[in-house]
C-alpha positions in Angstrom: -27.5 36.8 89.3 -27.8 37.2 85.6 -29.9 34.6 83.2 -26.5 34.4 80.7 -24.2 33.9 83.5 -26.6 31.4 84.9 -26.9 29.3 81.7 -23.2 29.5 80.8 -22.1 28.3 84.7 -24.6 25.3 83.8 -23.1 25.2 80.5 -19.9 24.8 81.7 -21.0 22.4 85.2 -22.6 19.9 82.7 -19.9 19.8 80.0 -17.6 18.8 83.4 -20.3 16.2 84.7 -20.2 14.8 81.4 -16.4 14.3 80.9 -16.0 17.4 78.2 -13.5 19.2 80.1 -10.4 17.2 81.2 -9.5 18.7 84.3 -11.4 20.8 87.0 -9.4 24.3 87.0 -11.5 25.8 84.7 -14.2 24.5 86.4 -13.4 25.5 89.7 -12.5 28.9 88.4 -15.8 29.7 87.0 -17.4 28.2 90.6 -15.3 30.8 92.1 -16.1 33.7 90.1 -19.8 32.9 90.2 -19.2 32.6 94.3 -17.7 36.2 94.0 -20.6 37.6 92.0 -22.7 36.2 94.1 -21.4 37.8 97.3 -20.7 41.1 95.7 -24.8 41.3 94.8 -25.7 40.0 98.1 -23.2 42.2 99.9 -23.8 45.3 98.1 -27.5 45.0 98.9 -26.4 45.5 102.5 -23.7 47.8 102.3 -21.2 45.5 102.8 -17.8 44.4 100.8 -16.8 41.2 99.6 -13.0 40.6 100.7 -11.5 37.4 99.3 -10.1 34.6 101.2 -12.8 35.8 104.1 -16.1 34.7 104.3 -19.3 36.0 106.4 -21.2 33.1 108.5 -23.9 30.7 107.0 -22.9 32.1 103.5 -22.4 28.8 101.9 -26.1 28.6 101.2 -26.0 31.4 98.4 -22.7 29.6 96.6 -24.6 26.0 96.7 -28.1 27.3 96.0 -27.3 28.3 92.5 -25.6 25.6 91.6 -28.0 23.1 93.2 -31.1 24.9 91.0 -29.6 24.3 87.9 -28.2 20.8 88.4 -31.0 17.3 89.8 -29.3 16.0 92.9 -27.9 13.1 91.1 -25.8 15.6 89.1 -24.6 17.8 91.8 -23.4 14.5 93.6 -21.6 13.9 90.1 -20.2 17.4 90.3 -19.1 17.2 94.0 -17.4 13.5 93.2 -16.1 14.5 90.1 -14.4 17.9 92.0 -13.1 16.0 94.7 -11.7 13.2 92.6 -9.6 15.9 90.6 -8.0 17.7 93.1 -7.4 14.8 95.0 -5.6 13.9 92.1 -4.1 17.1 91.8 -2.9 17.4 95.2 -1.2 13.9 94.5 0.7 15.1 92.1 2.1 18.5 94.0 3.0 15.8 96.8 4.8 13.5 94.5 6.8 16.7 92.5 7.5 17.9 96.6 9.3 14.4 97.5 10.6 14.7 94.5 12.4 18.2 94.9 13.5 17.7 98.1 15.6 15.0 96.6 17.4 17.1 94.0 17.4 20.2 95.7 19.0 21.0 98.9 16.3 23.5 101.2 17.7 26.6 100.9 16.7 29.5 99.8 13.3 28.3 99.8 10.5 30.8 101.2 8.3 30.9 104.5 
């Protein structure tokens, strides 16, 4: 992986930590693409392509070993708590705007 995009992922994990960013998208987003990269360069050494949504086995090691050698433990603990508390949050919220439709809105039409 590149040195830049290295030191702005850490950049951008440690302005998150540190409560500079007020919500995790952003966050998560940059996770994802440096997850992507990171397969794509480990893939492509093997002749392989990376497909989203599918994942080879044991490959959860190259998206947390990045991450985990920029940030001390304590901070990827803050990271993972920090994460979790978010979407928690988040997922709340689409819950509550669910309930909330299916009392205005009668269920048709809706997709599968």
């Amino acid at each position: 992986m590149k040195t830049l995009a290295r030191e702005e992922l850490r950049a951008t994990l440690m302005a998150y930590i540190h409560g500079e960013f007020p919500n995790y998208e952003p966050v998560l987003r940059d996770l994802l693409e440096f997850e992507q990269a990171l397969y794509e360069e480990n893939l492509g050494r093997n002749g392989g392509a990376f497909q989203r949504g599918r994942r080879a086995e044991k490959t959860w090691h190259l998206v947390f070993e990045e991450p985990a050698g920029m940030l001390t433990p304590l901070q990827t603990e803050q990271l993972v708590d920090r994460l979790t508390k978010d979407f928690r949050s988040a997922c709340d919220l689409f819950v509550e705007l669910a309930q909330t439709q299916k009392l205005l809105l009668p269920d048709e039409g809706a997709m599968d």
